[in-house]
C-alpha positions as a Python dict, from the first residue, in 0.01 Angstrom:
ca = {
    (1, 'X'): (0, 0, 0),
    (2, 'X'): (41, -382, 76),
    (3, 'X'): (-231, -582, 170),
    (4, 'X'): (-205, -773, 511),
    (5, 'X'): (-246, -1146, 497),
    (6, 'X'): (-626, -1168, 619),
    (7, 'X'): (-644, -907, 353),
    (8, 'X'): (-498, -1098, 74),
    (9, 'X'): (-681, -1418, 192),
    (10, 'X'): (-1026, -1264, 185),
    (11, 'X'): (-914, -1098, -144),
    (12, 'X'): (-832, -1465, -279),
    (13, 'X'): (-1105, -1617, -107),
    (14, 'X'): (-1395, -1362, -313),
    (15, 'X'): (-1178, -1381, -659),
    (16, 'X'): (-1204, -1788, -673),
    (17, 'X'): (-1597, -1756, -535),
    (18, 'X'): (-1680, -1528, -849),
    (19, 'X'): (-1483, -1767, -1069),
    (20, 'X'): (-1675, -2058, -978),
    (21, 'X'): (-1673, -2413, -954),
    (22, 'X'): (-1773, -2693, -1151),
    (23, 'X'): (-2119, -2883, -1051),
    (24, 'X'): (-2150, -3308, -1061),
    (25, 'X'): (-2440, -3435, -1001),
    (26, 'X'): (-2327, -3743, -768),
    (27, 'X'): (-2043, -3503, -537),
    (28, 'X'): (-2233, -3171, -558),
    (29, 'X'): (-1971, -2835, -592),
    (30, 'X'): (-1727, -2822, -337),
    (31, 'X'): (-1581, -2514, -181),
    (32, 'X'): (-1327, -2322, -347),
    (33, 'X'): (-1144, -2316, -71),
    (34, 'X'): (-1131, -2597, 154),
    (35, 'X'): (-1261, -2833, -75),
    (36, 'X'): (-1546, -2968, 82),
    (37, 'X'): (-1927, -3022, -64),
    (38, 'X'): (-2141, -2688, -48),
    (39, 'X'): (-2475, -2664, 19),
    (40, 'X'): (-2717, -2553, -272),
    (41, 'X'): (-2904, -2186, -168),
    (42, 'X'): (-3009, -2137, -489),
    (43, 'X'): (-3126, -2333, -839),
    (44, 'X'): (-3120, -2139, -1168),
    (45, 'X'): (-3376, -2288, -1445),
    (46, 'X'): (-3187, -2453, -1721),
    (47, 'X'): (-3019, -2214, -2015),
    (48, 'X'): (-2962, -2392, -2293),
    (49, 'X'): (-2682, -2657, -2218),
    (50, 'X'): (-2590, -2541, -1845),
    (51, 'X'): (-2760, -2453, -1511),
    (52, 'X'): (-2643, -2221, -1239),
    (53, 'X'): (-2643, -2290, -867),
    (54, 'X'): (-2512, -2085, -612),
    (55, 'X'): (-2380, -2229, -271),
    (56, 'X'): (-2260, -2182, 73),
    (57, 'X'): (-1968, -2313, 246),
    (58, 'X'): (-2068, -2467, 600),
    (59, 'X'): (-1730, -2560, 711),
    (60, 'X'): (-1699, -2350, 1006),
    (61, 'X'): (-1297, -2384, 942),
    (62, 'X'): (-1349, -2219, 636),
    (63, 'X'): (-1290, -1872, 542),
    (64, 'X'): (-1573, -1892, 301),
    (65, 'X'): (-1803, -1984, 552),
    (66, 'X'): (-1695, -1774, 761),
    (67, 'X'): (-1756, -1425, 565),
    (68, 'X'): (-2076, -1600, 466),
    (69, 'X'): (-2004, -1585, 60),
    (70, 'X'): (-2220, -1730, -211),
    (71, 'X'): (-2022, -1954, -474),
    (72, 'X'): (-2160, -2038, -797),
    (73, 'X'): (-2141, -2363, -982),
    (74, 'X'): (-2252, -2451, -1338),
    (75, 'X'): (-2351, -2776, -1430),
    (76, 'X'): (-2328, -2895, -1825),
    (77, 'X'): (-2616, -3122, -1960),
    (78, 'X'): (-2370, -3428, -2127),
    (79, 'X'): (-2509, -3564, -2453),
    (80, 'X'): (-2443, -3962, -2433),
}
């Protein structure tokens, strides 16, 4: 059984949102998707040298937004 294409893009959509994204702290995490910055929903306590944050997409455009998934970001602590 094939998927249809909304069916294969929502498919796509939750497989990159459970892979995650990278966090900066000067351009935030943006969307797997369409690219643009997410807003923070959520702000894990440091774990030893990373921190998880979890995010929505509010691009109204976006297919993300639109089926109201959380992406999570992880942010390393850099050692000068």
């Amino acid at each position: 059984m094939a998927l249809t294409g909304a069916e294969l893009a929502v498919t796509v959509a939750l497989a990159k949102a459970a892979e995650g994204v990278d966090f900066d702290t000067k351009n935030g995490a943006p969307c797997p998707l369409c690219g643009v910055r997410m807003r923070v929903v959520c702000t894990r306590k440091w774990e030893g040298g990373t921190r998880l944050r979890f995010h929505r997409c509010e691009n109204a455009d976006c297919l993300m937004c639109r089926s109201s998934g959380v992406v999570k970001s992880v942010q390393s602590a850099h050692t000068p």
